[in-house]
C-alpha positions as CSV (number, residue, x, y, z in Angstrom):
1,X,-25.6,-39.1,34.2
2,X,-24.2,-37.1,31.2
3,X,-27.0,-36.1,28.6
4,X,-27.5,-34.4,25.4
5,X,-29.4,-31.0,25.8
6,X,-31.4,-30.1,22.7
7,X,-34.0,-28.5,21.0
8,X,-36.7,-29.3,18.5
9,X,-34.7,-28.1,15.6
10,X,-31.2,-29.4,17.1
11,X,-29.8,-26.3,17.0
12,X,-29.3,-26.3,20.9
13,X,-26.3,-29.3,21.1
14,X,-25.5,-28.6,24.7
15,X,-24.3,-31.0,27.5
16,X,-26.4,-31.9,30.7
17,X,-25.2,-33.8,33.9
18,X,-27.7,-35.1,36.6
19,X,-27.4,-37.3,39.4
20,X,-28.7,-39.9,41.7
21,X,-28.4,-42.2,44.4
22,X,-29.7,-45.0,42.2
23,X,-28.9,-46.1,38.7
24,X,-32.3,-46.0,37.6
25,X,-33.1,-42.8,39.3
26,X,-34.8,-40.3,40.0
27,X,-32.1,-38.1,38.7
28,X,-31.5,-34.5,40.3
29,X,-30.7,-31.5,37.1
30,X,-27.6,-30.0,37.9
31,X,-27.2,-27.9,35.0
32,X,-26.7,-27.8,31.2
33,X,-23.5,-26.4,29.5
34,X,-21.1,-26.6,26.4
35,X,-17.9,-28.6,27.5
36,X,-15.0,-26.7,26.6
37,X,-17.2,-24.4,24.9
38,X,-18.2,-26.7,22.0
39,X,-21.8,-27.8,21.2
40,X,-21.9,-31.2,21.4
41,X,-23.3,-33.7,18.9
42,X,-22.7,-37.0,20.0
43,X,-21.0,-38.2,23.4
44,X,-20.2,-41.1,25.9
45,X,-18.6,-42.0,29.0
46,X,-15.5,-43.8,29.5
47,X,-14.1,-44.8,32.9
48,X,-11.0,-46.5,33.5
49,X,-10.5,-49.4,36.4
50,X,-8.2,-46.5,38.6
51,X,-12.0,-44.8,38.6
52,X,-10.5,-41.9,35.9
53,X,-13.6,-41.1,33.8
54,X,-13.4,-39.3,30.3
55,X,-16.2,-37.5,28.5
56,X,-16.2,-38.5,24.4
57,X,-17.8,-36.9,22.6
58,X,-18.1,-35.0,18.8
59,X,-18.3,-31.3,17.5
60,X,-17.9,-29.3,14.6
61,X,-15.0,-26.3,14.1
62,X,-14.3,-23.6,11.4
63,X,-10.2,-23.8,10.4
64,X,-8.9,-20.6,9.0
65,X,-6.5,-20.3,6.8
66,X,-3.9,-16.9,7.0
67,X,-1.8,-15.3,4.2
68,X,-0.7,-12.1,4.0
69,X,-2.3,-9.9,1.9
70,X,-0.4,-8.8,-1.4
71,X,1.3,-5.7,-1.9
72,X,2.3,-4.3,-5.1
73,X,4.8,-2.2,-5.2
74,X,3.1,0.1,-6.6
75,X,-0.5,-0.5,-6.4
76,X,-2.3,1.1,-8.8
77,X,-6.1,1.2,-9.2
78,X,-8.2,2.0,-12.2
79,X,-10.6,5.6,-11.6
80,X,-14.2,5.0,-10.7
81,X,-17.0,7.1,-11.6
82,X,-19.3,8.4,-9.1
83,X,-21.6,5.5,-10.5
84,X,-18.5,2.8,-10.1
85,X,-17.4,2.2,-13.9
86,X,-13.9,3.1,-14.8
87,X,-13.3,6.2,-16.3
88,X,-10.2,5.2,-18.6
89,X,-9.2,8.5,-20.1
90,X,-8.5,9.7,-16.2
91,X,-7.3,6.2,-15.9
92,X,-4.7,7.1,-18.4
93,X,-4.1,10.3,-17.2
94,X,-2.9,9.3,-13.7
95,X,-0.3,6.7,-15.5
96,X,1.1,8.9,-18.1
97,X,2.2,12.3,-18.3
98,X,0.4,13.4,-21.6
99,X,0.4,17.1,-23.2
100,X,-3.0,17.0,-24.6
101,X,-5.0,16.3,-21.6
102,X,-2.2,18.1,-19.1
103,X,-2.2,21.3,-21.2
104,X,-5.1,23.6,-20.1
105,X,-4.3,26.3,-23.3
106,X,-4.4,23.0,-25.9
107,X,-7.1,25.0,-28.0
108,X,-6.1,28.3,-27.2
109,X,-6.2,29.8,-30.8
110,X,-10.3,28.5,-30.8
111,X,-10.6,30.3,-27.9
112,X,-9.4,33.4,-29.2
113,X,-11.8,32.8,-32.1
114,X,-15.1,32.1,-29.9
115,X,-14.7,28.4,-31.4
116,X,-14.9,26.8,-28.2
117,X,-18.8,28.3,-27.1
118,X,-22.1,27.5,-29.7
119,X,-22.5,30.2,-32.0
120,X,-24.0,33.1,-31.3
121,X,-22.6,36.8,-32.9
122,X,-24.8,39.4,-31.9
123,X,-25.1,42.9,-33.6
124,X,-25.5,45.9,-31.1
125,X,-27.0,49.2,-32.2
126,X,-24.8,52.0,-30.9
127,X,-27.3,54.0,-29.9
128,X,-30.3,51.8,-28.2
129,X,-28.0,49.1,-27.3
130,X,-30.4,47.1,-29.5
131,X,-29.7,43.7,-29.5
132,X,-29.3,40.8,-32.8
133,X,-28.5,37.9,-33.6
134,X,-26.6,36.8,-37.0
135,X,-27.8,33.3,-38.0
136,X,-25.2,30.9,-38.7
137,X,-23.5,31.3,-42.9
138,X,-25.9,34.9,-42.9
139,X,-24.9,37.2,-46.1
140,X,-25.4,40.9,-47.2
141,X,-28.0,42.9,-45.1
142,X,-28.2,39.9,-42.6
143,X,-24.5,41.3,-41.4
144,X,-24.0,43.9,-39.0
145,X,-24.5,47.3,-40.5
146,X,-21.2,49.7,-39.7
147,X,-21.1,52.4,-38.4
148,X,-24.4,52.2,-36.7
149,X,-23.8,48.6,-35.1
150,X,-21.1,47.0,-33.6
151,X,-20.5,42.9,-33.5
152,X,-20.3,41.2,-30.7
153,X,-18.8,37.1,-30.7
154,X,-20.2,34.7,-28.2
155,X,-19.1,31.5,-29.6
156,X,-18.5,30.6,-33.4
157,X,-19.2,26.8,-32.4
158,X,-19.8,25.0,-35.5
159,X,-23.7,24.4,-35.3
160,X,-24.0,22.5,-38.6
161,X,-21.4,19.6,-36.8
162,X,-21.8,17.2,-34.1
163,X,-18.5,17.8,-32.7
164,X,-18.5,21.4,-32.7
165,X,-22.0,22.7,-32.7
166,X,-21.7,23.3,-28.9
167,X,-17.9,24.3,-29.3
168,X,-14.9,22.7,-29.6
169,X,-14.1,20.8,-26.4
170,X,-10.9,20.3,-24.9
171,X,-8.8,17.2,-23.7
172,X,-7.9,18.4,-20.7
173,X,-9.3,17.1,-17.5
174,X,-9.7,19.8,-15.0
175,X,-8.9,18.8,-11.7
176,X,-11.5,21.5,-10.2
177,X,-14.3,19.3,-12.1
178,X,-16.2,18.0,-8.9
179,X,-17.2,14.8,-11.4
180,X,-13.1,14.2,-11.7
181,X,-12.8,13.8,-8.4
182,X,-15.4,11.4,-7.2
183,X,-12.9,8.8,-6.8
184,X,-9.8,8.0,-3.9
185,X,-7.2,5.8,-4.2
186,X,-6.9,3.1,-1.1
187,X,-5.0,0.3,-2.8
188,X,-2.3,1.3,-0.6
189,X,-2.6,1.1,3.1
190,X,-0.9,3.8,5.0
191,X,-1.2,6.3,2.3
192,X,-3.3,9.3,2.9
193,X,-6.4,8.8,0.5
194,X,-6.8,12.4,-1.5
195,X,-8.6,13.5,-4.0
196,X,-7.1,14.1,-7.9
197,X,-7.5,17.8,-7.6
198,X,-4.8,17.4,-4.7
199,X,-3.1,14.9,-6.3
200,X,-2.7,17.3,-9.3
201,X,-1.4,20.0,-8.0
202,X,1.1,19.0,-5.1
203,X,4.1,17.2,-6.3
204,X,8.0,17.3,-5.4
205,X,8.4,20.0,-8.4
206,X,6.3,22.3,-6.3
207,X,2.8,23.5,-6.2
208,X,0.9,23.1,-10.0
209,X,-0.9,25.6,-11.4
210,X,-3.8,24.7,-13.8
211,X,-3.4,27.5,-16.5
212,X,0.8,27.2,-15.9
213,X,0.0,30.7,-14.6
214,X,-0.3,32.0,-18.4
215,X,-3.7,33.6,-19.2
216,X,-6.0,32.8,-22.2
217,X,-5.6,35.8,-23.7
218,X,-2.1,36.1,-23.2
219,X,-0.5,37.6,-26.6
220,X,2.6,34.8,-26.0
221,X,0.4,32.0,-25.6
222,X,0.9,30.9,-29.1
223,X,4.6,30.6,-28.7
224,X,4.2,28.9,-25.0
225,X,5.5,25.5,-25.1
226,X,5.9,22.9,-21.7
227,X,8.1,24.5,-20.0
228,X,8.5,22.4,-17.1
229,X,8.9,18.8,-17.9
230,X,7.0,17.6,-14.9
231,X,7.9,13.9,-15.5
232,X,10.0,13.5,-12.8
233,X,7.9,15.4,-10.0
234,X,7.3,12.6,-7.9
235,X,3.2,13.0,-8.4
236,X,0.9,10.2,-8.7
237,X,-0.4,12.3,-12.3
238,X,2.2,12.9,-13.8
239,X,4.4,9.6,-13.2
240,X,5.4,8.2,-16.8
241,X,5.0,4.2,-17.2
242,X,7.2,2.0,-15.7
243,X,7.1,-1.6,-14.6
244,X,5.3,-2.5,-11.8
245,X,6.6,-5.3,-9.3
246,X,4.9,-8.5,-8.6
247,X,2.6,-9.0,-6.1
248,X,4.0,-9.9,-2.3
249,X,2.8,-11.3,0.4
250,X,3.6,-9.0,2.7
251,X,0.7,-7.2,3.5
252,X,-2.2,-7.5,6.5
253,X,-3.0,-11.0,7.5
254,X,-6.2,-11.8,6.1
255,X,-8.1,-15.1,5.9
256,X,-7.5,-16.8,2.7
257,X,-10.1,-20.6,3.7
258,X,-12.6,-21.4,6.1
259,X,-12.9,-25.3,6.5
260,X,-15.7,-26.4,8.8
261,X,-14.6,-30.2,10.1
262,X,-15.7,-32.8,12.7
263,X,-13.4,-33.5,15.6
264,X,-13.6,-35.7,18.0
265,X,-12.6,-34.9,22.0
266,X,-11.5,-36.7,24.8
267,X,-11.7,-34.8,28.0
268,X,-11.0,-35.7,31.4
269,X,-13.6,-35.3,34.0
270,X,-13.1,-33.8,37.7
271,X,-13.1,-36.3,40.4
272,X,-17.1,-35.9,41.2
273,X,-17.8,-36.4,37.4
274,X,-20.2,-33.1,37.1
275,X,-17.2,-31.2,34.6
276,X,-14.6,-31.3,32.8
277,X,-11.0,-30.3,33.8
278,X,-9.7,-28.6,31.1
279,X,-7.3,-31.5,30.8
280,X,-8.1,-32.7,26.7
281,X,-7.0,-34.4,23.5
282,X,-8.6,-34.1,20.3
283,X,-8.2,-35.0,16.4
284,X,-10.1,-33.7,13.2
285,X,-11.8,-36.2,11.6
286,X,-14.3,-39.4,12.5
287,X,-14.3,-43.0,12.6
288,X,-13.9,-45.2,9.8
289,X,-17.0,-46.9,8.6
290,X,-19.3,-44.2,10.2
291,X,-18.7,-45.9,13.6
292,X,-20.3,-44.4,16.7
293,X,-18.6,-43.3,20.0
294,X,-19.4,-46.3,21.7
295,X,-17.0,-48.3,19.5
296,X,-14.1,-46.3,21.4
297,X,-15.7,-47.5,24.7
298,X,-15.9,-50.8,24.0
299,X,-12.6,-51.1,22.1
300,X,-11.0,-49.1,25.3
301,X,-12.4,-51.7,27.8
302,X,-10.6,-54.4,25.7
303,X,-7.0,-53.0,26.0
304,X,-7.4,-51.0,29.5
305,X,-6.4,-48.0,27.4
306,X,-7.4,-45.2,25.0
307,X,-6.9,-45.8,21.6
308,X,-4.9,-43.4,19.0
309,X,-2.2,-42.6,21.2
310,X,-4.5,-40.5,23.3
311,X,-3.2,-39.7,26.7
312,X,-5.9,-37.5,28.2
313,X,-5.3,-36.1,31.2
314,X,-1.3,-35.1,30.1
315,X,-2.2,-31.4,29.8
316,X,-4.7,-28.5,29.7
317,X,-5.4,-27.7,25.9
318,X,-8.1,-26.0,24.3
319,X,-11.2,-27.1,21.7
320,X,-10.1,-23.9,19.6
321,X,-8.4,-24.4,16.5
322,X,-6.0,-21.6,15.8
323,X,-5.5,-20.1,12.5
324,X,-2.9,-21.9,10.0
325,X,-0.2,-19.7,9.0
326,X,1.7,-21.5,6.3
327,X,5.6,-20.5,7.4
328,X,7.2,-19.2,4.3
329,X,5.3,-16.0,4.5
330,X,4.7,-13.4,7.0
331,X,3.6,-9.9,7.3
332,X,6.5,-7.3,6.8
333,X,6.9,-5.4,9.8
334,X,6.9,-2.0,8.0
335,X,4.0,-3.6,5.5
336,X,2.1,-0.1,6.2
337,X,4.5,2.3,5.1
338,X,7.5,0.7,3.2
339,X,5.5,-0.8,0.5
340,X,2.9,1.9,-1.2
341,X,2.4,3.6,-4.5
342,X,4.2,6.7,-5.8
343,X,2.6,9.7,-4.1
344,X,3.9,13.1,-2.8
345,X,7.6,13.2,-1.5
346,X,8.5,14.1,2.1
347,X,9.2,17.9,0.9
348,X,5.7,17.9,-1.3
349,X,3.5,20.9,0.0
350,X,0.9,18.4,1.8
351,X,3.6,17.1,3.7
352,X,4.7,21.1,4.3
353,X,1.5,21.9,5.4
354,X,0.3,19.2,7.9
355,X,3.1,17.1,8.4
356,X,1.9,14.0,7.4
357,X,4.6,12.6,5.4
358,X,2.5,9.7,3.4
359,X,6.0,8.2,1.8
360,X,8.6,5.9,3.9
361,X,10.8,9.0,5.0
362,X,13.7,6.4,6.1
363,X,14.0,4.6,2.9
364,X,14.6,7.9,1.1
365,X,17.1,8.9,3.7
366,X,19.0,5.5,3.3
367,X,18.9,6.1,-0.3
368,X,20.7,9.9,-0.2
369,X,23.0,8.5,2.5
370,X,24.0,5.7,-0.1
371,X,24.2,7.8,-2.9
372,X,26.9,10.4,-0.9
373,X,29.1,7.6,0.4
374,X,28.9,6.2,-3.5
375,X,32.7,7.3,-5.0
């Protein structure tokens, strides 16, 4: 006797077999199991005149659905604060290279003039070292009194603006600012998550430096100009804008659908009738009109034969539904390394350093191979 095994909340959906030398019993347990390794919801027994027997019966299976994942070539990502919202000047910064926020000596002439601190001007006595301050727009006696006190400028911050009153402030973004680099990059597998400050100063133009190694005092700062066009330096900062491919699915499989559907199984049973052999055919779906198992049975007894073009007992198959892979797209074989956003070159001082090269190395060797044998 084939049973269903269950619980109070039907949760259980298992299989039991017990027999007996008499149809009416007693019956002897044998054991309780998942045939084929599907809980099962509904089932009957089927047994053909050459004494074949077949266990029908009804489950329920997830179908996944596989794409590959896109890939942009490049991926690029927006920079997240530490609390998650995008921070759009450093957004902008990363895309574009841009001599206000790249140029560290931008308000060099207000630091020469204190301009970039709140005010304070102090007047020293010469001889006591005694300290004080000159309020803000202070006339006559208020100033320092020469030659027994000298002046001494903190900051000449505007305090009577908004802007200014705690000094002028800069648009660059220093890449030593623990709060500018909160953020990684990982649109891209296979390239080496880093921080902006690294970003910043490795590039294939050689290592940056912050203050373009000119001092803020320097009496030639105010003829410095940009030197180095760094444009062209292969760095994720200083990249200029340029179109971006479309997405490609290219990328790491990844389940795009889950679909949980009924099947319905016909499994052959072993010669003693206490298991199944392995031996199965199955189809998604369920009868028409909400008709139970037993209409199979009875419909099979009619024409000595399973119905649907079943042929149980053909071949050993599985309950499992595999994955659907729809066939016009599949996962680049170099998917990890060939597709990925502009980063350091293979000659960047990271790469130097440690080795790891994050850029497709072969690509840009195909490309200088092409370019010599190019008349």
């Amino acid at each position: 006797m084939w049973m269903i095994v269950d619980n109070a909340n039907r949760s259980l959906a298992m299989a039991g077999v017990a027999t007996s030398d008499h149809a009416n019993g007693p019956f002897t347990f044998v054991r309780s199991f998942y045939p084929d390794g599907n809980r099962t919801r509904d089932q009957t027994i089927f047994q053909e005149d050459g004494g074949s027997a077949y266990l029908i019966r009804t489950f329920y299976d997830t179908v996944e659905y596989v794409l590959p994942s896109p890939i942009m070539q490049p991926i690029w990502e927006s920079v997240k604060n530490a609390d998650g919202s995008t921070n759009f000047p450093l957004t902008y910064h990363r895309a574009q290279y841009e001599e206000g926020y790249d140029n560290y000596h931008d308000i060099y002439l207000q630091r020469w003039r204190g301009e970039d601190k709140p005010w304070q001007v102090l007047c020293i006595d010469r001889i006591t070292h005694t300290e004080r301050e000159i309020p803000y727009g202070a006339k006559g006696d208020e100033l320092c009194s020469g030659p027994f006190e000298f002046k001494k400028v903190i900051g000449q911050g505007d305090p009577t603006h908004e802007g200014t009153k705690d000094g002028i402030r800069s648009r660059f973004l220093d890449p030593n600012d623990p709060l500018n680099n909160v953020w990684k990059p990982n649109s891209v597998p296979g390239v080496k998550a880093q921080s902006w400050h690294a970003n910043y100063e490795a590039g294939s133009c050689g290592q940056r430096l912050v203050d373009d190694d000119i001092q803020p005092y320097d009496p030639n700062l105010s003829t410095h100009t940009n030197v180095q066009d760094r444009s062209e330096c292969s760095n994720i900062v200083d990249n200029p804008t340029h179109p971006t491919l479309p997405d490609q699915l290219l990328g790491r499989p990844q389940v795009v659908e889950r679909r949980r559907a009924k099947f319905i199984a016909v499994s052959r049973l072993t010669f003693d009738y206490l298991d199944t052999t392995g031996s199965l055919s199955k189809f998604e779906g369920e009868l028409e009109d909400g008709a139970d198992l037993s209409f199979l049975v009875n419909r099979a007894k009619e024409s000595s034969t399973l119905e649907f073009g079943w042929k149980s007992g053909g071949k050993i198959d599985s309950t499992f539904s595999p994955p659907v892979h729809y066939e016009s797209f599949h996962p680049s074989t170099d998917w990890d390394t060939n597709f990925h956003q502009h980063d350091n070159s293979f000659y960047s001082l990271q790469c130097i350093i440690d080795g790891k090269c994050p850029v497709n190395f072969r690509d840009q060797v195909q490309a200088v191979a092409e370019s010599v044998q190019t008349p």
